[in-house]
C-alpha positions, 0 to 999 in steps of 0.5 A: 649765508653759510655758503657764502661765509665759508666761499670767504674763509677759503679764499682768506686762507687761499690769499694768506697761503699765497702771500706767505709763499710770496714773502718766503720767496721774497726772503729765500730767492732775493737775497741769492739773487742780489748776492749773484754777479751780473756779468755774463761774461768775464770782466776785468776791473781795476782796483786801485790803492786806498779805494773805499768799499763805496769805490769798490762797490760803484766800480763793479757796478759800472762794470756790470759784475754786481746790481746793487752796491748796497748790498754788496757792502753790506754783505761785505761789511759783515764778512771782514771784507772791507778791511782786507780788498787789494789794490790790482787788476782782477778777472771776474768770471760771469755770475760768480757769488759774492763769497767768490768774488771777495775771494778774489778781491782779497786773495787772488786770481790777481794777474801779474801787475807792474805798480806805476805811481802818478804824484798829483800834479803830474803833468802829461809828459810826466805821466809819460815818463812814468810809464816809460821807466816802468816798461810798460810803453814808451812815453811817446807811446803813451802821449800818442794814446792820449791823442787817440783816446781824445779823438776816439771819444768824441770827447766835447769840452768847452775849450779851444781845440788847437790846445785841447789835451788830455792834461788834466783828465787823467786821476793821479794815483798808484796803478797796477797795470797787466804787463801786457797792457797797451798805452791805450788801455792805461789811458782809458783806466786813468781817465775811468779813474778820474771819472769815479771821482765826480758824483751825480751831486757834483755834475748838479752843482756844475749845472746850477753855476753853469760850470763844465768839467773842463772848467773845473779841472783847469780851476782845479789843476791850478790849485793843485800846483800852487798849493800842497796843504789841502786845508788851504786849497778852498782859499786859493779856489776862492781867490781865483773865483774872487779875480776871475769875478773882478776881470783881474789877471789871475797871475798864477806863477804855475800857469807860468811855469807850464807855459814856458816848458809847455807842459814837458819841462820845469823852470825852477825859478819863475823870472820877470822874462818868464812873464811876458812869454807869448803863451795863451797858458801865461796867466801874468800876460792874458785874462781869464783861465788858461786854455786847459788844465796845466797838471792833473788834480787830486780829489781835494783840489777838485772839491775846492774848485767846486766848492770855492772857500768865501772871503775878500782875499785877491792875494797870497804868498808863500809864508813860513807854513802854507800861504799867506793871504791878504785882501789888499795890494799894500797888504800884500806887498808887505807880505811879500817883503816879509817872506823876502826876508825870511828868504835872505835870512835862510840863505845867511845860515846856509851860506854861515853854516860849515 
């Protein structure tokens, strides 16, 4: 019996001794582990302007450069990182340390940049533009790209392909670009860009309301050019959702304007002419959703697309602050009346004024 009492005391103390090695290691080696970059080989990565650290964080782990996103913002939050990342284009060396790595996202190994800005609801052929005047490409350059990246991809969206673009698919915002970066290359950092704006949660939510993407950013980018008022966004999305259901002509005086210029010019003034355009973009002549998307998105016109406001409104027009909604067409026509009003009495004063 003593034997055996003393065969279980060294094997007790035998396991205690492993599990304390295996717990010191644990706390010693994984921490280093997690607090090492993952790339094996040099990787470039696009920071942009007013990226969260969650952003930042969920970039470098598409990228492969970090294995936990979690403990990258943590280690970041409790060195004053967060607060300090710069927007721009930066090189990652393989396996560097975290300490490293929030060296160069705060201080430098930043290339030489050219800073081109895309204001939401740009179109393509703007976008284009953009990138001209900012010597990158030109903007015939840049369209082509669009073309290619389309093709190259094998991209398979529910929308007619004789008018399938990339309208729609590219995240307006503030870019750094490599002097030397090709049309292709900002295309493909644009449509990553858009990309990182939908989550796991939101595809979930496009499932259960049998939604594409397409479908979403044409919804989307309606909302974007009808309205400027985030607050009201999710209003304009329920009264899409509200005509779409009742098989009424979405009207939208956007979809009008896009038609007409075909995506590369603006009419300042929509006409009754501009109404009877011969283009499946017309949403006063056809029914239902436009081909595609007529303007790239901001992140709050796609939260409302997806998650559309609920009322009984089928209406709205342009008031003194934002829009003015009504459920009824007599409410609307006097909503419409009163705005005209307000229209001529500006241009009294205008027309009064020294």
């Amino acid at each position: 019996m003593k034997n055996k009492a003393r065969i279980l005391l060294i094997l007790a103390i035998t396991l205690a001794v492993l599990t304390a090695v295996g717990v010191y290691s644990y706390l010693s080696l994984i921490p280093n582990y997690l607090s090492t970059g993952a790339n094996e080989e040099t990787v470039t990565v696009e920071i942009s302007e007013g990226d969260s650290l969650r952003t930042v964080a969920n970039t470098l782990h598409e990228e492969g450069v970090i294995r936990n996103r979690y403990w990258f913002r943590r280690q970041a939050g409790e060195e004053g990182v967060d607060r300090n990342i710069r927007p721009g284009t930066y090189e990652i060396p393989p396996e560097e340390p975290f300490t490293e790595i929030f060296e160069i996202l705060q201080v430098g190994e930043q290339r030489e940049s050219v800073a081109v800005t895309f204001p939401e609801g740009f179109t393509l052929y703007e976008m284009g533009a953009r990138v001209e005047d900012s010597g990158l490409a030109t903007r015939e350059e840049f369209i082509e790209a669009t073309e290619d990246y389309y093709e190259n991809q094998a991209l398979s969206f529910d929308a007619d392909p004789l008018f399938f673009s990339l309208e729609g698919y590219l995240y307006p915002d503030t870019y750094h670009f490599d002097e030397d970066q090709s049309a292709m290359e900002i295309v493909e950092i644009m449509a990553n860009r858009m990309n990182q704006v939908f989550t796991t949660e939101d595809y979930e939510l496009m499932d259960e309301r049998d939604l594409s993407l397409h479908e979403i950013l044409t919804k989307a980018s309606l909302i974007e050019r009808e309205t400027a008022f985030d607050e009201e966004s999710d209003l304009i999305a329920g009264v899409i959702e509200n005509r779409l259901n009742q098989e009424m002509r979405l009207q939208i005086d956007a979809s009008v304007i896009y038609a007409v210029g075909e995506g590369e010019e603006h009419i300042t003034r929509v006409l009754y002419e501009h109404l009877e355009v011969e283009n499946p973009y017309n949403t006063y002549r056809y029914h239902g959703l436009p081909p595609g998307p007529i303007a790239a998105p901001r992140e709050s016109s796609i939260r409302a697309a997806l998650e559309p406001a609920e009322h009984d409104y089928l209406f709205y027009v342009v008031g003194t602050e934002g829009h003015v909604f009504a459920e009824t067409y007599d409410e609307h026509l006097e909503n419409v009346a009163a705005y005209r009003e307000m229209q001529d009495a500006e241009e009294e004063v205008m027309e009064e004024a020294p």
